[in-house]
N, C-alpha and C positions, 0 to 999 in steps of 0.2 A: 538567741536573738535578744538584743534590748529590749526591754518596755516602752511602749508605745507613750508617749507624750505628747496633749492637745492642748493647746489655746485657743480662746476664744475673745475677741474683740467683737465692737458692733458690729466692723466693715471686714474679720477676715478666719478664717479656720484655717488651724496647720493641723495636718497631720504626721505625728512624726515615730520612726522606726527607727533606733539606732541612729543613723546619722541622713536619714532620709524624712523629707516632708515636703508633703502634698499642701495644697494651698487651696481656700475656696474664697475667691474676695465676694463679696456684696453684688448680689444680681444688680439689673439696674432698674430704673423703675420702668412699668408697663406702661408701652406705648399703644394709643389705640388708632388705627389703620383701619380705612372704610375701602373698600372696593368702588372704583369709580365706575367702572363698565358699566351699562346698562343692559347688559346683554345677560344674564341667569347659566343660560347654558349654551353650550356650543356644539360643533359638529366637525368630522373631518373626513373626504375622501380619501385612503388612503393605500388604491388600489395599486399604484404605478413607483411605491415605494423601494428605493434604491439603499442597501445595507453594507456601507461600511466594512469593509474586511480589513479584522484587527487580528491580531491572535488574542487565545480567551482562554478560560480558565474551564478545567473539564469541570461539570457540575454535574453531577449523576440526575437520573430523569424524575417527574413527580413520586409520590410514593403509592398513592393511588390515582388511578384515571376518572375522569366524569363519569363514565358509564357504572361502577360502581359505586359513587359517590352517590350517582345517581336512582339507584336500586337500593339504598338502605332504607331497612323495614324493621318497625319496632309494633306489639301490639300494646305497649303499654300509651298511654296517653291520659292529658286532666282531664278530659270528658269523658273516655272512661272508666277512670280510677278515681276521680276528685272524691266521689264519697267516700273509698278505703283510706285514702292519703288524711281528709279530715278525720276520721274515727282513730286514727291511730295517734295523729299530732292531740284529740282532746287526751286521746289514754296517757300519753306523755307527759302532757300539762297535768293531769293528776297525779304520775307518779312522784314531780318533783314537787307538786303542793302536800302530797303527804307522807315526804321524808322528813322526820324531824333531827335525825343524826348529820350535823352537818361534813362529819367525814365521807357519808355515802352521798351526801349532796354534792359536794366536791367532785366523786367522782364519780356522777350521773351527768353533771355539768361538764367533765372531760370529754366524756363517752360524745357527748351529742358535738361535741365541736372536732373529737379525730373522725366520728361516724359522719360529719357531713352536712348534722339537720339541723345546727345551731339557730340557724340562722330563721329557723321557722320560733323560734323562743328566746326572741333575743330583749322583749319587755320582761318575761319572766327572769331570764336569766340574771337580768341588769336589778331588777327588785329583788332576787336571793344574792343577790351580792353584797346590795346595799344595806340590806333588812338581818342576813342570815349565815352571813359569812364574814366576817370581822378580819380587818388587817392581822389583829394578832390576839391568839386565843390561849388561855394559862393551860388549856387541854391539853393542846400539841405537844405531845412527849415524844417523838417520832420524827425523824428527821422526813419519813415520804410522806405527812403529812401537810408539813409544815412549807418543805418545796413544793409542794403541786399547789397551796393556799396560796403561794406567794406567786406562782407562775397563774393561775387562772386571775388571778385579780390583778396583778399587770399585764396583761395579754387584753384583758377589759379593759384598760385605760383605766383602774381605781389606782391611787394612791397606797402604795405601799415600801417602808423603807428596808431594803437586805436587814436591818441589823434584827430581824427576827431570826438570823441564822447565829447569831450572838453566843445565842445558849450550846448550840454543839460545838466552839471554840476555846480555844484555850487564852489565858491571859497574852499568850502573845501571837495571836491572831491565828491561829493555826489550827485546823481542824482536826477536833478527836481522833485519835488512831483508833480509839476504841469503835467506829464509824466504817473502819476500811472494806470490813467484809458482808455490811448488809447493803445489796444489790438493789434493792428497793431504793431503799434513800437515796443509794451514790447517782440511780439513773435518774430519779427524780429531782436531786440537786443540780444532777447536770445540765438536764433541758433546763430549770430553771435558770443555771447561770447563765445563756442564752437571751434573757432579758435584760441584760443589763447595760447602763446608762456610763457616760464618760465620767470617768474616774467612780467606779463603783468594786474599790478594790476588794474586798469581801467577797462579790462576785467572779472576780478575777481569781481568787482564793480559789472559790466554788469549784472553777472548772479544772484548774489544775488539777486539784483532791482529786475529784469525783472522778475524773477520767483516767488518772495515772494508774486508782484502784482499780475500776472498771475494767482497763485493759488488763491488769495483773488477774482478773477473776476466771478469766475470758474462759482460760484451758477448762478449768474446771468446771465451769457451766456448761462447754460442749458436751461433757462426758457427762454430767446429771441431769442438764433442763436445755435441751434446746431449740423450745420455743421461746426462754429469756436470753439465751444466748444471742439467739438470732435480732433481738428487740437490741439490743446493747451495742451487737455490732453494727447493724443497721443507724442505729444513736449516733455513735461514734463518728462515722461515713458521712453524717448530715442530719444534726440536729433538728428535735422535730418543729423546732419555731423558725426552721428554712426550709421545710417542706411546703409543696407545692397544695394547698388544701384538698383540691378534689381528687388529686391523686392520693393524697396519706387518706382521704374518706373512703377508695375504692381499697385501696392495700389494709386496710386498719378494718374493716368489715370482715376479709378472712379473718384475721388475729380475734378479734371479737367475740366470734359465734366460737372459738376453741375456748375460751376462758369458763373454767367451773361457774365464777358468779356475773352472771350477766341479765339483762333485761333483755326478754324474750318481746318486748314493745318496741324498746328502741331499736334491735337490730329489725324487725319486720317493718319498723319506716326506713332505718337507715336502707333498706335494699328496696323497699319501693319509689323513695325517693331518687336513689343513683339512678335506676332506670326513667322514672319520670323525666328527670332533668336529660337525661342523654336524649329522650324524644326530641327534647326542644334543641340540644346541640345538633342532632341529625339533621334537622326541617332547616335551620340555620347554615347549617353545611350546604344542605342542596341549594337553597336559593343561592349563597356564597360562589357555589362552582357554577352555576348559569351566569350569574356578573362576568365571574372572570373569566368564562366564553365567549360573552359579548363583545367583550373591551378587547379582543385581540390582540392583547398581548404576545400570546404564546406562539400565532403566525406570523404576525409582523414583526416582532422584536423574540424573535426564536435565539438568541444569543442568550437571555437573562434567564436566570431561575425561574423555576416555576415551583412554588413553595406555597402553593395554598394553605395545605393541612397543618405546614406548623403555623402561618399566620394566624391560622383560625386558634388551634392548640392555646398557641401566646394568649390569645385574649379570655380562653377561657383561665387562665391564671391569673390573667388583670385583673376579671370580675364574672364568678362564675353562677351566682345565681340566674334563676330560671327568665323572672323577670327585665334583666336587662340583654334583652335581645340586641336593642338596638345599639345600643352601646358597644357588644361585639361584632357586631355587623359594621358599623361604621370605623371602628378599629382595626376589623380585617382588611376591610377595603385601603384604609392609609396604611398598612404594616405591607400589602401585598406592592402596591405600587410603589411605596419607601424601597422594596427590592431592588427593581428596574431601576430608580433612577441612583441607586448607590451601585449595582452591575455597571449603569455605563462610565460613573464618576472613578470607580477602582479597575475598570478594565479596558472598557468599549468606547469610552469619549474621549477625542482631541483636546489637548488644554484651549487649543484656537473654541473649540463647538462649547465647551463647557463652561468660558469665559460667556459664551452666549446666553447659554443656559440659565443662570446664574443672575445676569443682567435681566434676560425674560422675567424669571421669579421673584425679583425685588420691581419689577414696573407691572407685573399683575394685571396685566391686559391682555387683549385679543390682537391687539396691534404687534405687541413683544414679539410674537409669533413667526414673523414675515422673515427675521433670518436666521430662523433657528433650521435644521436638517431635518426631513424628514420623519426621521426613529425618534427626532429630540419632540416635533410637535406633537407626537402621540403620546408620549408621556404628560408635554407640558397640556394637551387639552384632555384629558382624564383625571389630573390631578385639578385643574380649573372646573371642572363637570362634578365632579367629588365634592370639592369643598362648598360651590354654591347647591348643591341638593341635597346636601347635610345642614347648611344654615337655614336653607329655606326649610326643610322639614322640622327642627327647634324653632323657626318661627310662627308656623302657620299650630306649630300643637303648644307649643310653650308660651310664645310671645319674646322671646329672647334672641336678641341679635348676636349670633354666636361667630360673624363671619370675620371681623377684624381678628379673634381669636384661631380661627382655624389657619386664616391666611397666613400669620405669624408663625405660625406651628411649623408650617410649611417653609415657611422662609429662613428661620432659625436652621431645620434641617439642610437645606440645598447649600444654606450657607458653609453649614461645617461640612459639609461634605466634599464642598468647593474647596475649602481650605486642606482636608486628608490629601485630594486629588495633588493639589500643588505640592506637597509633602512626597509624597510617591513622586510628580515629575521630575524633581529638581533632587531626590536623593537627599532629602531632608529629614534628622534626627531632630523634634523638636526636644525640648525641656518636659520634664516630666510635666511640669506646671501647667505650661504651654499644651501640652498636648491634654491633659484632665478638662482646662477651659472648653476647649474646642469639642471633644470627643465625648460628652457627659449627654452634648446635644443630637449628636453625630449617630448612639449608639438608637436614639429613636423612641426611649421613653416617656420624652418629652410631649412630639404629639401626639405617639398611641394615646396616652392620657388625658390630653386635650380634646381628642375627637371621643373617647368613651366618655368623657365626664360630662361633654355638652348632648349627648344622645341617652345621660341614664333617666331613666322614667321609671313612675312607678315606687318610688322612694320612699321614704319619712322625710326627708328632704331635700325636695326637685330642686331643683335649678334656680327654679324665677323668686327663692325664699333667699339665695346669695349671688352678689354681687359676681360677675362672672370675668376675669380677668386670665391672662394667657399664662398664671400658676409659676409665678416665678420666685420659687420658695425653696429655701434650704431641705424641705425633706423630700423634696422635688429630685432636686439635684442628687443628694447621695442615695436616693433609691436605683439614680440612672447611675453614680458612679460604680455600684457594685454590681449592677449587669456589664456593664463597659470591661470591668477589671473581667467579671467569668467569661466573658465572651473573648478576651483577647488570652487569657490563660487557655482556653479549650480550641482558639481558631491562629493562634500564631505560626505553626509550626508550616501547616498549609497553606496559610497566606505568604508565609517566607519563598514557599514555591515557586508561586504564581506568581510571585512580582510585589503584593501588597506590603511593603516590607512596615509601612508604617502601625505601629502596636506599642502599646504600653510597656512590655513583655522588651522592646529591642530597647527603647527609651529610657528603661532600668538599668538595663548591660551596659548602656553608652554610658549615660552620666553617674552611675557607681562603681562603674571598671569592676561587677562584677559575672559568673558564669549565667545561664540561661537558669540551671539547674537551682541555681542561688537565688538570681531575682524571683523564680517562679514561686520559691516554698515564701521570699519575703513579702510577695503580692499578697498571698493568701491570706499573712499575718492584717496586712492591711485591708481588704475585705471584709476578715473579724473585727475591724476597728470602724469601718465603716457603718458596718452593722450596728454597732456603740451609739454611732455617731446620729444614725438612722432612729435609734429608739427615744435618742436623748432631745429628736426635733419631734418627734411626735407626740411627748409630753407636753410641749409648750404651743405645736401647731394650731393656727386657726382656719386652716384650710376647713373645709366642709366637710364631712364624717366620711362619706363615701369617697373622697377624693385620698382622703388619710387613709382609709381599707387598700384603695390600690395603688399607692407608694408604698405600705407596704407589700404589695402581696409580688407587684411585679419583678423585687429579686428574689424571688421565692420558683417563679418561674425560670429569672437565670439558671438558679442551682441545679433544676428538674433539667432545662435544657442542655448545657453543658456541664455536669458532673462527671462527664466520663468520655466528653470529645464535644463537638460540635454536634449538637444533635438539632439544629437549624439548617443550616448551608449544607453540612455532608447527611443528614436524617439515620443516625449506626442505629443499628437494631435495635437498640437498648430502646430507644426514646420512639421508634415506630413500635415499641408492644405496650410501652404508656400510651401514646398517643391509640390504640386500638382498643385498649381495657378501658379508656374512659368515655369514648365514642363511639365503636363498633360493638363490642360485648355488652351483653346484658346479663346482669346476676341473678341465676334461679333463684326462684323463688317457693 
């Protein structure tokens, strides 16, 4: 495959493969939209409800029921562990106050960010970066030195340029062959190439090298070490700066406690902390699964998915510390109802009803309501009840009017979703372009992020310290384009069944008159470039810190959810026994 080639103007990004490019023009600017009603919240009888018989798409059943959900019991908890949980975080803060080697600070500072508890050290971490770990040190003779220096201090947002990788090349850019067979380096140079920015060819160098050797190593490390074999191949499959955090913290804890030199500290919080935080995901859970028994969905509109657990799952990848409850609660709630109303937009809804639909959502009233269908007003008055009890609660605790932003979230969604529907009616292939515009919004990143980032609390910095706008930002967007691409690479095949024919995936085949098997390996090229694309707007972003944490973190979740199918809409076994080891199991202790 060619070399990927980008430009960049004020007003527009290409991105280009061979003889293909993506196009990103200039969002527009935020418009802000008050809610007229005077009405907060609403109600609806809706005993005598009459259901449409369409044909549908088989959807296998939840993965677990309420009543289990409901029975989860954990004994760990912060009231009664807070003291062991503090004793352990000071012992930690002294072990990295009294390393003076900074290659073992380097990698006490990994430890705590694959184990999980970074984030309890993250003043410290930021002052041995600044203070004790330097861009580039005359030490580093050692190529795994040198990539993990370079990857923990871009992964921290410090400045650092590749060409610290200068010294294990050759005059003509090529990396030491003398390099090939230490495993160490090549794995550490590979995660590291993983950071890298648009046009950072050196990195591009990186990964080539590092992995062509790595897989030549492979045979021979199964037959002498394989527990690095398994790290390598595992690497390989999905590098680790697209791993899904709490999951690489629950999988990287086994790895850990095997390792000859390790801290017998950090692994004793990293496992009392997985269990701590899974308390709070469980208590989250339950109340989650009594909403969505309230809201009766599952009787009344028994057609649509019932997809709690990955909703919830997704948001603990959005933003998974303990602290922002609310933030995943309030994401679950719009990821869960986002289902239903894209079930009736791709299956269940008349173009006549959803021309309605559509119109309701842009008039944002209680009046809208009067000629929409039955199954349509229970969505459109849950998704009305949602958005005003999510502003009012950022208002009465924040002071922040979060509702013109939620509103928009909302309408930006129905909107593209209106538009896919019309594309399936009418047998419509759009333009690849055409179709990135529309589907970046469609795929739902947009206002899971919007409803987390107006409910996080508890911060270094809340909400009411920045201006609060509906985040219409370039790292915005290719954080949602490279969920859009994995989610149509892992759910095409089965939507081809069902009727959804519209997918990025068919939109390649048309307009490059190439095979399924062709566009799918040339998607993933662009993915990877995406990613580029993604690292290289968070360098210059001025979003707010926590808003920049989950742009990136949520393709991080795609990869976790579909790496190996649909693990959303179909839930294959793979992604219900992540989904259980980070939520249901607890790790002895």
């Amino acid at each position: 495959m060619a070399p990927m080639v980008v430009s960049l103007t004020i007003s527009h990004f290409v991105i280009q493969t061979g003889s293909t490019a993506l196009h990103y023009s200039a969002l527009p600017e935020t418009r802000t939209k008050h809610c007229h009603s005077s009405r907060p919240f609403a109600s609806i009888n809706s005993n005598s409800l009459q259901m449409n018989q369409r044909p549908l798409t088989d959807y296998r059943p939840a993965i677990w029921n309420p009543e289990l959900i409901d029975s989860l019991n954990t004994p760990y908890s912060y009231q009664s562990h807070g003291t062991q949980l503090d004793k352990l975080r000071q012992d930690a803060k002294r072990l990295l106050a009294s390393t003076s080697d900074p290659c073992l600070l380097l990698n006490h500072v990994e430890s705590m960010q694959r184990l999980g508890i970074a984030y309890h050290f993250q003043e410290e971490i930021d002052y041995l970066l600044n203070t004790r770990i330097q861009p580039y040190s005359p030490d580093d003779h050692d190529l795994h030195t040198t990539a993990l220096r370079f990857r923990i201090l871009r992964d921290n947002n410090f400045p650092i340029s590749s060409d610290v990788f200068g010294k294990f090349m050759s005059r003509e850019g090529k990396f030491l062959d003398s390099l090939s067979r230490d495993v160490k380096g090549l794995l550490s140079l590979y995660e590291a190439s993983f950071l890298g920015v648009d046009g950072e060819v050196i990195l591009d160098e990186a990964k080539e090298f590092s992995s062509k050797n790595l897989r030549a190593l492979l045979g021979r490390l199964e037959s002498t070490s394989i527990d690095v074999a398994e790290q390598v191949k595992q690497s390989l499959q999905i590098p680790l700066f697209w791993r899904m955090p709490r999951v690489e913290a629950r999988n990287f804890i086994d790895f850990y406690q095997k390792k000859d030199v390790k801290s017998s500290t950090l692994l004793e919080l990293a496992k009392l902390d997985f269990n701590l935080v899974q308390s709070t995901y469980q208590q989250e859970l339950k109340e989650l699964s009594k909403w969505w028994e309230n809201l009766g969905f599952k009787q009344k509109l028994s057609f649509t998915r019932d997809r709690l657990m990955q909703s919830y799952f997704s948001t603990t990848g959005i933003t998974f510390k303990p602290q922002f409850s609310k933030a995943r609660i309030a994401a679950t709630k719009f990821i869960n109802i986002v289902n239903t109303i894209d079930d009736i937009h791709d299956y269940y809804g008349s173009q006549d009803d959803l021309k309605l639909f559509d119109s309701a959502v842009k008039r944002w009233d209680l009046a809208a309501m009067e000629e929409l269908p039955d199954y349509m007003k229970i969505c459109y008055f849950a998704m009305y009840n949602l958005v005003n009890e999510l502003a009012y609660d950022v208002l009465i605790n924040q002071g922040i009017d979060v509702l013109p932003c939620l509103r928009e979230a909302w309408t930006k969604f129905c909107g593209a979703a209106f538009v896919e529907s019309q594309w399936c009616y009418t047998g419509y292939t759009p333009s690849m372009d055409d179709y990135l515009k529309n589907c970046w919004i469609s795929i739902g990143v947009h206002g899971s992020l919007n409803f987390a980032r107006a409910h996080q609390q508890g911060s270094r910095s809340p909400i009411a310290n920045t201006p609060l706008h509906c985040l219409e930002d370039p790292l915005l967007y290719w954080s949602s384009v490279i969920c859009r691409l994995n989610n149509d690479l892992a759910t095409f095949q089965h939507e081809s069944k069902t009727g959804e024919v519209v997918s990025f995936v068919k939109c390649y085949m048309v307009e490059k008159g190439v095979s399924q098997e062709q566009a799918c390996d040339e998607i993933r090229e662009l993915i990877k470039h995406a990613w580029k694309m993604l690292n290289t707007e968070r360098r210059r972003s001025d979003l707010p810190p926590l808003m920049v944490e989950m742009c990136m973190d949520t393709p991080k979740l795609s990869q976790c959810l579909y790496q190996h199918g649909d693990g959303f809409g179909v839930a294959i076994d793979l992604t219900k026994d992540v989904m259980s080891s980070l939520i249901f199991r607890q790790i002895p202790i």
